[in-house]
C-alpha positions as CSV (number, residue, x, y, z in Angstrom):
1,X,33.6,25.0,-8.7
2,X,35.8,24.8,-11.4
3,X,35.4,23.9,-15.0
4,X,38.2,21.4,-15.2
5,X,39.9,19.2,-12.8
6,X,42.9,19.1,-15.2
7,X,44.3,21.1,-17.8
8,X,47.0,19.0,-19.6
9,X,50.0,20.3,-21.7
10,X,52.4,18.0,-24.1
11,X,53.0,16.2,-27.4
12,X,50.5,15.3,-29.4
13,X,51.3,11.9,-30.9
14,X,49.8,9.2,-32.7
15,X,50.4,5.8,-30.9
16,X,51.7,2.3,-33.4
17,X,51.9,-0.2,-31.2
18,X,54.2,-3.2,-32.9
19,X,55.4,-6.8,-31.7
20,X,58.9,-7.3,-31.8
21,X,61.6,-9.4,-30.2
22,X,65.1,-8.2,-28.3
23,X,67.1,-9.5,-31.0
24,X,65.2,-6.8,-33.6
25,X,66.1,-4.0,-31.1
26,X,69.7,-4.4,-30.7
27,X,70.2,-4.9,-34.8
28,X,68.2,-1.3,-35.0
29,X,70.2,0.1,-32.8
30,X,67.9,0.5,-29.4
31,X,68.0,0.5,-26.1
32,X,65.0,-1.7,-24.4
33,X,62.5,0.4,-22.4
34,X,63.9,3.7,-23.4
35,X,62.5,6.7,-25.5
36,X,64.5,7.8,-28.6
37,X,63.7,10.8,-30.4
38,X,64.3,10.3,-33.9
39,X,64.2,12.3,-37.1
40,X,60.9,11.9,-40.1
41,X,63.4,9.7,-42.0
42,X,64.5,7.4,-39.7
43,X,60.6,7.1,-38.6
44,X,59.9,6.3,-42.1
45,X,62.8,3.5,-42.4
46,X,61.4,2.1,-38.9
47,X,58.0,2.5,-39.7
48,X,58.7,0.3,-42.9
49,X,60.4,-2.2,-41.3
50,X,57.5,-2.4,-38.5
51,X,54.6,-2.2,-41.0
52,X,53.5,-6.3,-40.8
53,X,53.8,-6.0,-37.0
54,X,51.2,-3.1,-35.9
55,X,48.9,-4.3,-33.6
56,X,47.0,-0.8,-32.6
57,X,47.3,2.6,-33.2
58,X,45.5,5.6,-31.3
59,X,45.8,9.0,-30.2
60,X,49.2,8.9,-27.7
61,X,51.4,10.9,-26.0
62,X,51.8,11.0,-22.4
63,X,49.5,13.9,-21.3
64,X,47.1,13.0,-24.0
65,X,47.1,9.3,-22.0
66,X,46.7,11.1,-18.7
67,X,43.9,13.1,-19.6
68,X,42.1,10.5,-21.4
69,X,42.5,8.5,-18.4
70,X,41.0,11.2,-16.1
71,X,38.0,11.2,-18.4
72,X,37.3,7.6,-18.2
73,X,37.6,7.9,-14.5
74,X,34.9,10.2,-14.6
75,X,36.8,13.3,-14.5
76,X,37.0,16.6,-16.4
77,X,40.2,17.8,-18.6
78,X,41.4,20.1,-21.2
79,X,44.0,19.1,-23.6
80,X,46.3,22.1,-25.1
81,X,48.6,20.7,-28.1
82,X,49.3,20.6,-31.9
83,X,48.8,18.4,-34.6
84,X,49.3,19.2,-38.3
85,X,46.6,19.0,-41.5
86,X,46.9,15.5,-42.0
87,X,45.1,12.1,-41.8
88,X,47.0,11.0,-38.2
89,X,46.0,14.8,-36.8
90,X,42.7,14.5,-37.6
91,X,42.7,11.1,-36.2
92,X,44.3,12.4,-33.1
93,X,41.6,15.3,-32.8
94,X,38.8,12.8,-32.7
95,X,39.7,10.0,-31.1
96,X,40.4,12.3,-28.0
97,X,37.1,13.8,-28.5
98,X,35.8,10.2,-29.0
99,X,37.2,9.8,-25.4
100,X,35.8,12.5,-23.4
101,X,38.9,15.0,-23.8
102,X,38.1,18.6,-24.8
103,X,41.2,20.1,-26.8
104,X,42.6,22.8,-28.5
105,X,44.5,20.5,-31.3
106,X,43.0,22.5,-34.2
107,X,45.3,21.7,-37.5
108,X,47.8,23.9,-38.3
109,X,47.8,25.5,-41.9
110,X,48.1,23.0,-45.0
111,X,51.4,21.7,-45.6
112,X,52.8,22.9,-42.4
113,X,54.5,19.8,-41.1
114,X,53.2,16.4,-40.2
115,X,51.5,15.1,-37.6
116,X,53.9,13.2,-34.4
117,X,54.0,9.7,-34.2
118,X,55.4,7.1,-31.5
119,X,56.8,3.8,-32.3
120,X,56.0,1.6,-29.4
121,X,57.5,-1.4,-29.6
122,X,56.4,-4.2,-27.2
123,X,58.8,-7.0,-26.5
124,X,57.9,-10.6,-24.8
125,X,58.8,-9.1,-21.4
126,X,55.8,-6.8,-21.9
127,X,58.6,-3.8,-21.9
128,X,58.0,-1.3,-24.4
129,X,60.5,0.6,-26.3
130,X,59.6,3.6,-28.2
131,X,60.8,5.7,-30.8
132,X,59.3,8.8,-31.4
133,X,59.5,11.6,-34.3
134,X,57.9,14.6,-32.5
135,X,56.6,16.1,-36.5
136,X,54.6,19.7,-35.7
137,X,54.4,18.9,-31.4
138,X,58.0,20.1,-31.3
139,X,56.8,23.4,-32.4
140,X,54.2,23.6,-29.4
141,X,54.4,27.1,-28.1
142,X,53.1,29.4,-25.9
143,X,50.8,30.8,-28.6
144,X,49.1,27.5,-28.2
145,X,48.1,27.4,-24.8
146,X,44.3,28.6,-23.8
147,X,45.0,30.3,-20.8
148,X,41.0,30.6,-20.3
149,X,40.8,27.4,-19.8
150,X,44.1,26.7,-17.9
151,X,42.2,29.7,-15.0
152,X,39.4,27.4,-14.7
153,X,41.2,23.9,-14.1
154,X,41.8,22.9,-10.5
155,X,45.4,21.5,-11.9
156,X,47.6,22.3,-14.5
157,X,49.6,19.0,-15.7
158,X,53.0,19.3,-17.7
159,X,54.2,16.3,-20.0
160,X,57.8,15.8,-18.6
161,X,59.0,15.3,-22.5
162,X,57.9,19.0,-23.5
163,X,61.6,19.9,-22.1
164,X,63.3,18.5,-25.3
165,X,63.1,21.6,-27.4
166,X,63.4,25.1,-26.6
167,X,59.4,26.3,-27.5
168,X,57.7,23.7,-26.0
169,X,60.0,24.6,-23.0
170,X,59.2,27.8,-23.0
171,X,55.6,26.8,-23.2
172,X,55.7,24.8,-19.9
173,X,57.2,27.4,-18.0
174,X,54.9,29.9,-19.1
175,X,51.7,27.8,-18.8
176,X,53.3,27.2,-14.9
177,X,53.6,30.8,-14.2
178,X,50.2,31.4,-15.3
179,X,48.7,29.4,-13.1
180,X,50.8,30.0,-10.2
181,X,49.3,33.6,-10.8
182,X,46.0,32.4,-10.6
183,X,45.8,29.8,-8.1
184,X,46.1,26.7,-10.2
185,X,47.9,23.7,-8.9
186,X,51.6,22.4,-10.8
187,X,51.7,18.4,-11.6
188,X,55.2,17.9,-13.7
189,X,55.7,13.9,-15.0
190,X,59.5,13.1,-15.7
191,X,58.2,11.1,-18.6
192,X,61.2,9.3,-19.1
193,X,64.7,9.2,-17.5
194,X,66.1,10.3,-20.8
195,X,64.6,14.4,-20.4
196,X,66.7,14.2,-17.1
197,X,69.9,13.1,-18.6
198,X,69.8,15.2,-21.6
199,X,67.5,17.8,-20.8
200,X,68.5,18.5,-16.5
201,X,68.7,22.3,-17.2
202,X,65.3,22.4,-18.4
203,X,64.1,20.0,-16.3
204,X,64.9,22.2,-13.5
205,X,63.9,24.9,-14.5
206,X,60.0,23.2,-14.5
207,X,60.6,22.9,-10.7
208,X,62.2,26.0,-10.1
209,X,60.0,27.5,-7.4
210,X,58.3,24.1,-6.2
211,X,55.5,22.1,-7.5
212,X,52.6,20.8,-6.1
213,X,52.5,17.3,-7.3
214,X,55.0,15.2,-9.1
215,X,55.3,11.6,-11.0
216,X,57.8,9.2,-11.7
217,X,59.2,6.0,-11.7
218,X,62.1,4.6,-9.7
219,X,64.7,4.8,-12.5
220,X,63.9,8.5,-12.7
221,X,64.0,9.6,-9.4
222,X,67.1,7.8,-8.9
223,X,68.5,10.2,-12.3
224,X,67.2,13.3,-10.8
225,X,68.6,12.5,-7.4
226,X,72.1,11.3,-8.9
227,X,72.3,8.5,-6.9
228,X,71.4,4.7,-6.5
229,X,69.8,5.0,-2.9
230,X,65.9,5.6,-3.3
231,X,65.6,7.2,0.2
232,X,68.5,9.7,-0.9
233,X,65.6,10.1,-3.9
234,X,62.7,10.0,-1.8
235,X,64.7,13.2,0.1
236,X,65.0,15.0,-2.8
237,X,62.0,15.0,-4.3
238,X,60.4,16.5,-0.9
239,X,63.1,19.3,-1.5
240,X,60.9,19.6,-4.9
241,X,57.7,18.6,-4.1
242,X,55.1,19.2,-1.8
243,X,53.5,15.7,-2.8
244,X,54.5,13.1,-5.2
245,X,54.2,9.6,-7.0
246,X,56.9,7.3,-7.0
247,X,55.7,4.5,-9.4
248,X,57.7,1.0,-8.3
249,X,56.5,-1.0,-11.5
250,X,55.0,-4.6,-9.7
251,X,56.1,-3.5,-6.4
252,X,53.9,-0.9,-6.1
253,X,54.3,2.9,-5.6
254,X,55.4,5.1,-2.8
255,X,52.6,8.6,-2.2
256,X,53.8,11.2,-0.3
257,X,51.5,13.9,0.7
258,X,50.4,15.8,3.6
259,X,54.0,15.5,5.0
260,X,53.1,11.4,5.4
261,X,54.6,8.7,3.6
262,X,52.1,5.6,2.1
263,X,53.5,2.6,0.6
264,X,51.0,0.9,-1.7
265,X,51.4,-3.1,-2.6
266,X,51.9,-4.0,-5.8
267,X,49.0,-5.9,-7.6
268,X,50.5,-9.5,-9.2
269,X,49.2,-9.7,-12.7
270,X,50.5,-11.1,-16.2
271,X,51.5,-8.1,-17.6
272,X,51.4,-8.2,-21.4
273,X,52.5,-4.6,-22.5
274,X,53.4,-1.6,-20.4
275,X,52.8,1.6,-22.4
276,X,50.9,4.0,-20.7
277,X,50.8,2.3,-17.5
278,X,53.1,5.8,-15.6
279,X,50.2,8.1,-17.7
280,X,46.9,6.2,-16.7
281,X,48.7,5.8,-12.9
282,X,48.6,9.8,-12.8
283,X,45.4,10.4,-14.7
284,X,43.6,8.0,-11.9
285,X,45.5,9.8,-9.6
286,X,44.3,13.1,-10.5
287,X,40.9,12.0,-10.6
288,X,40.9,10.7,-7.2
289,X,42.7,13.8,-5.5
290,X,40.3,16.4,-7.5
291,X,37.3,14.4,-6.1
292,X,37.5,14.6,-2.1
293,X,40.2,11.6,-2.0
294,X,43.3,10.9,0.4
295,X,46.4,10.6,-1.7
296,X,46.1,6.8,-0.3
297,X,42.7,6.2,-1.6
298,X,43.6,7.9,-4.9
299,X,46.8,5.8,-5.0
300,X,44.9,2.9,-4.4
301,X,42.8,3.6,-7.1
302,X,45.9,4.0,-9.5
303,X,47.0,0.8,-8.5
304,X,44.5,-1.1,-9.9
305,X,44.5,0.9,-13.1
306,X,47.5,0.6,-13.8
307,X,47.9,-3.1,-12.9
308,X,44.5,-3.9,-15.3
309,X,45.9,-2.5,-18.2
310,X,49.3,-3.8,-18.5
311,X,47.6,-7.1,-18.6
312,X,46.3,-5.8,-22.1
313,X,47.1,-4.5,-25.6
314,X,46.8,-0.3,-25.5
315,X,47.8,2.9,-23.6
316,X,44.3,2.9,-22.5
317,X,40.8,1.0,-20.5
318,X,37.7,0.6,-21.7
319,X,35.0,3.0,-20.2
320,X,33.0,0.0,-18.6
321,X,36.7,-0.7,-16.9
322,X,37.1,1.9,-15.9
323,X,34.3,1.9,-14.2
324,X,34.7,-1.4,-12.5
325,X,37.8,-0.8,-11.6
326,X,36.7,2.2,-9.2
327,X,34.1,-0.1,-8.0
328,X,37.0,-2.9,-6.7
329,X,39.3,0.0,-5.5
330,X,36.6,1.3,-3.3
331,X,36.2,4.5,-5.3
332,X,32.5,5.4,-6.3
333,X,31.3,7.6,-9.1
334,X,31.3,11.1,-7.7
């Protein structure tokens, strides 16, 4: 039996949720429900201007979501990342420990850079908008990844948004061809549907050589697949994957696996805020698959994850949740 159900690679970021309205986004310059990479200055300038809005802040990024997620479900991961000497790294450190993660985010050398942070801000709609300064995670390489613990994992998951610079790139594809070599599973997330238009080559080269399970939402499946017909998608992620997640926002998601197709309802709730409703979908689906269930069952179980916390504040779901959550979806503590 293996150590880990999941070991998890990607940017380590500290979350600051804010409140703000359309008419803030467009004079800043955004575009709603997109990701924008940004530089430590313009951060700073947002960051200023956003400063009487913060609602919550806590260890983020998308893996780091995922894996948190998989913990509360019960499961067992391993977080590889980097975070800098600073107040929000040693924040990030804990609160993931706090939550069940183990993780290899020691601090980097004094003065070495700062710690990444994600703006996320959360409109009316309950759509959130991010902007993100990636600090010391953009300089995640493959000097940073345990492979002792990646060779006892049952899955190795990749963070979709490590394609946006050339050594956490690197990292990815080496972390996938180490556990190719040693029989680990491949799960890729797209992240966002900006990596695909700006990143394709390296986005491709993460599913060079097939995976074994992917995630995404509509919008980026229909980007990958260059086209606005989701069955033309749906065909091409087969070509890519041997099972997938297609996440349908309130309509629900599509599972493929086991060369059979399950469409999943949509659960109708008042969704308040959406941020890491894509990462706690997969970490619930990673639970379920690594403990004995159907990719509908584990599905299933995502559904209702997902749907009970974008009717709240956070990336994340309370352990006792968590908990009841599996007990609704049918899904028992293993």
């Amino acid at each position: 039996m293996k150590a880990y159900n999941v070991y998890g690679i990607g940017h380590a970021l500290v979350d600051v949720e804010c409140h703000v309205d359309e008419p803030f986004l467009r004079q800043i310059g955004l575009q709603k429900g997109s990701m924008t990479l940004v530089d430590a200055q313009r951060q700073a300038e947002l960051s200023d201007k956003l400063k009487h809005q913060v609602v919550h802040r806590s260890s983020g990024g998308s893996a780091s979501n995922t894996m948190i997620g998989l913990a509360q479900m019960g499961g067992k991961g391993f977080h590889s990342c980097k975070v800098a000497d600073d107040e929000p790294g040693q924040f990030f450190t804990a609160d993931m420990r706090a939550n069940g993660v183990d993780n290899a985010s020691r601090p980097s050398d004094p003065k070495q850079g700062v710690t990444g942070q994600c703006l996320v801000m959360i409109t009316p709609d309950a759509e959130r908008t991010m902007c993100t300064h990636l600090g010391i995670s953009e300089t995640f390489s493959v000097e940073n990844l345990s492979e002792h613990h990646l060779r006892q994992a049952e899955y190795l998951y990749i963070e979709g948004y490590l394609v946006s610079s050339p050594t956490t790139r690197q990292a990815a594809v080496a972390a996938k061809a180490h556990a190719r070599a040693n029989g680990v599973k491949t799960a890729l997330t797209f992240s966002d549907v900006s990596m695909i238009q700006y990143f394709r080559d390296g986005m491709d080269e993460f599913v060079s050589g097939g995976i074994d399970l992917l995630f995404c939402n509509e919008n980026e499946a229909l980007s990958y697949a260059g086209t606005d017909s989701l069955d033309v998608a749906i065909r091409r992620l087969k070509e890519i994957a041997a099972s997938f997640c297609l996440t349908l926002g309130p309509r629900g998601a599509k599972v493929y696996g086991n060369g059979e197709m399950i469409n999943l309802a949509g659960i109708k709730v008042k969704a308040v805020d959406t941020n890491g409703a894509g990462d706690l979908f997969a970490g619930a689906f990673l639970y379920g698959i690594t403990h004995g269930h159907t990719p509908a069952r584990a599905g299933n179980l995502a559904i209702h994850a997902s749907a009970q916390l974008v009717t709240q504040y956070g990336a994340r779901l309370q352990t006792a949740q968590a908990d009841q959550i599996k007990s609704s979806s049918g899904v028992h503590h293993e």
